[in-house]
C-alpha positions in Angstrom: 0.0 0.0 0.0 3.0 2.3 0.5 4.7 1.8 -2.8 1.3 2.4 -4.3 0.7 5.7 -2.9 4.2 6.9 -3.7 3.7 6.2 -7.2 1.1 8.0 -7.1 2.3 10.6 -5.7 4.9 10.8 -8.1 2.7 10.6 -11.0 0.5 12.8 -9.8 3.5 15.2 -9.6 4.4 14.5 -13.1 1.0 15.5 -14.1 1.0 18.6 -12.3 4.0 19.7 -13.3 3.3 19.2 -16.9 -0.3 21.1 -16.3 1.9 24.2 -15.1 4.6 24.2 -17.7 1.8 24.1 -20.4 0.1 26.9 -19.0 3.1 28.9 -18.6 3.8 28.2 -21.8 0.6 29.3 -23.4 0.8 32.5 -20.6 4.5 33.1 -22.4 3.2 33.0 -26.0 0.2 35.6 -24.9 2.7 37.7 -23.7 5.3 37.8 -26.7 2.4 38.3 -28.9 1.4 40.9 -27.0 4.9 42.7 -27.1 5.2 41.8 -30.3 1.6 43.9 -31.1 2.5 46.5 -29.1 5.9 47.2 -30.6 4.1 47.8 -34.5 1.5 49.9 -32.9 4.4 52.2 -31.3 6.4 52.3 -34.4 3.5 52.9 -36.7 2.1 55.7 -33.9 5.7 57.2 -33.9 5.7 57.4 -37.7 1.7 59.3 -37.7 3.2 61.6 -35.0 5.9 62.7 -37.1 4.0 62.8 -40.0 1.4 65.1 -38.0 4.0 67.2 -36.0 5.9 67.9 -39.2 2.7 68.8 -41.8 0.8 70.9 -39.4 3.4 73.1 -37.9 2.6 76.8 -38.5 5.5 77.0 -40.2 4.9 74.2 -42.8 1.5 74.9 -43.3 2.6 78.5 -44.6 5.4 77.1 -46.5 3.0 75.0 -48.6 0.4 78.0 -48.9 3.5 79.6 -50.5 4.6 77.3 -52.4 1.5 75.6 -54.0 -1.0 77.5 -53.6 0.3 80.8 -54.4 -3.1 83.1 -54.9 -5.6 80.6 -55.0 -5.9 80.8 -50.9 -7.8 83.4 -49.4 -8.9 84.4 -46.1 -12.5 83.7 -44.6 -14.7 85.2 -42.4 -15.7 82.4 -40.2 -19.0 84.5 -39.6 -19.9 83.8 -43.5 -19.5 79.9 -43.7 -22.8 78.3 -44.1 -23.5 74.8 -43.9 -26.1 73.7 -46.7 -28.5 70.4 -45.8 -30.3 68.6 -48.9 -32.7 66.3 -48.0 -35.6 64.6 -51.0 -37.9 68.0 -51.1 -35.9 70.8 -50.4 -32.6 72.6 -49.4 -32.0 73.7 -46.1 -28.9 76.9 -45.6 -28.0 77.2 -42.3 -25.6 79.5 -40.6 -22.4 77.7 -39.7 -22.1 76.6 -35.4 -18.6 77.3 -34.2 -18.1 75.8 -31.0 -15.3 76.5 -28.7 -13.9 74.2 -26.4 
Protein backbone atom coordinates (compact mmCIF):
# COMPACT_ATOMS: atom_id res chain seq x y z
CA UNK A 1 0.00 0.00 0.00
CA UNK A 2 2.95 2.35 0.55
CA UNK A 3 4.69 1.78 -2.83
CA UNK A 4 1.29 2.37 -4.28
CA UNK A 5 0.73 5.74 -2.87
CA UNK A 6 4.16 6.92 -3.67
CA UNK A 7 3.70 6.16 -7.23
CA UNK A 8 1.11 7.96 -7.10
CA UNK A 9 2.31 10.57 -5.65
CA UNK A 10 4.91 10.79 -8.10
CA UNK A 11 2.66 10.58 -10.98
CA UNK A 12 0.46 12.82 -9.81
CA UNK A 13 3.48 15.18 -9.57
CA UNK A 14 4.40 14.51 -13.10
CA UNK A 15 1.02 15.55 -14.14
CA UNK A 16 1.04 18.55 -12.32
CA UNK A 17 4.01 19.66 -13.28
CA UNK A 18 3.26 19.19 -16.86
CA UNK A 19 -0.28 21.08 -16.27
CA UNK A 20 1.86 24.21 -15.05
CA UNK A 21 4.59 24.17 -17.65
CA UNK A 22 1.75 24.15 -20.37
CA UNK A 23 0.09 26.92 -18.97
CA UNK A 24 3.09 28.95 -18.61
CA UNK A 25 3.79 28.19 -21.83
CA UNK A 26 0.63 29.27 -23.35
CA UNK A 27 0.79 32.54 -20.59
CA UNK A 28 4.53 33.14 -22.43
CA UNK A 29 3.18 33.02 -25.99
CA UNK A 30 0.19 35.57 -24.85
CA UNK A 31 2.70 37.74 -23.65
CA UNK A 32 5.28 37.80 -26.68
CA UNK A 33 2.41 38.27 -28.90
CA UNK A 34 1.36 40.86 -27.05
CA UNK A 35 4.85 42.71 -27.10
CA UNK A 36 5.19 41.79 -30.34
CA UNK A 37 1.57 43.93 -31.13
CA UNK A 38 2.54 46.47 -29.14
CA UNK A 39 5.88 47.16 -30.63
CA UNK A 40 4.07 47.78 -34.45
CA UNK A 41 1.51 49.85 -32.94
CA UNK A 42 4.39 52.21 -31.31
CA UNK A 43 6.37 52.31 -34.43
CA UNK A 44 3.46 52.94 -36.66
CA UNK A 45 2.12 55.68 -33.93
CA UNK A 46 5.73 57.24 -33.90
CA UNK A 47 5.74 57.39 -37.70
CA UNK A 48 1.70 59.29 -37.73
CA UNK A 49 3.20 61.64 -34.97
CA UNK A 50 5.94 62.65 -37.11
CA UNK A 51 4.02 62.77 -39.98
CA UNK A 52 1.39 65.15 -38.02
CA UNK A 53 3.99 67.17 -35.95
CA UNK A 54 5.93 67.92 -39.19
CA UNK A 55 2.69 68.79 -41.78
CA UNK A 56 0.77 70.92 -39.43
CA UNK A 57 3.35 73.10 -37.88
CA UNK A 58 2.59 76.80 -38.48
CA UNK A 59 5.51 77.05 -40.24
CA UNK A 60 4.93 74.24 -42.77
CA UNK A 61 1.46 74.88 -43.33
CA UNK A 62 2.64 78.53 -44.57
CA UNK A 63 5.43 77.06 -46.49
CA UNK A 64 3.01 74.95 -48.64
CA UNK A 65 0.42 78.00 -48.89
CA UNK A 66 3.50 79.56 -50.48
CA UNK A 67 4.64 77.28 -52.40
CA UNK A 68 1.50 75.60 -53.97
CA UNK A 69 -1.05 77.49 -53.65
CA UNK A 70 0.26 80.80 -54.43
CA UNK A 71 -3.13 83.11 -54.90
CA UNK A 72 -5.58 80.63 -54.98
CA UNK A 73 -5.92 80.83 -50.89
CA UNK A 74 -7.77 83.42 -49.35
CA UNK A 75 -8.91 84.40 -46.06
CA UNK A 76 -12.50 83.66 -44.57
CA UNK A 77 -14.66 85.24 -42.37
CA UNK A 78 -15.67 82.36 -40.23
CA UNK A 79 -19.05 84.46 -39.63
CA UNK A 80 -19.92 83.78 -43.52
CA UNK A 81 -19.49 79.92 -43.71
CA UNK A 82 -22.80 78.28 -44.05
CA UNK A 83 -23.47 74.82 -43.88
CA UNK A 84 -26.08 73.70 -46.66
CA UNK A 85 -28.49 70.36 -45.79
CA UNK A 86 -30.30 68.62 -48.90
CA UNK A 87 -32.72 66.32 -47.97
CA UNK A 88 -35.60 64.61 -50.99
CA UNK A 89 -37.89 68.04 -51.07
CA UNK A 90 -35.87 70.78 -50.37
CA UNK A 91 -32.60 72.63 -49.43
CA UNK A 92 -32.03 73.74 -46.12
CA UNK A 93 -28.87 76.92 -45.58
CA UNK A 94 -28.04 77.21 -42.29
CA UNK A 95 -25.59 79.49 -40.60
CA UNK A 96 -22.38 77.68 -39.73
CA UNK A 97 -22.07 76.58 -35.43
CA UNK A 98 -18.63 77.35 -34.24
CA UNK A 99 -18.08 75.79 -31.00
CA UNK A 100 -15.29 76.48 -28.73
CA UNK A 101 -13.94 74.24 -26.41
Amino acid sequence: MKKFSIVFLILFLIMFTAFIKNSTKRVDDQIFITKENIRGLKKDFENIKLEHNYLTSAEKLLEYQDHYFYDELIKKDLQNIKTIKISKKNIEIKKFKIIND
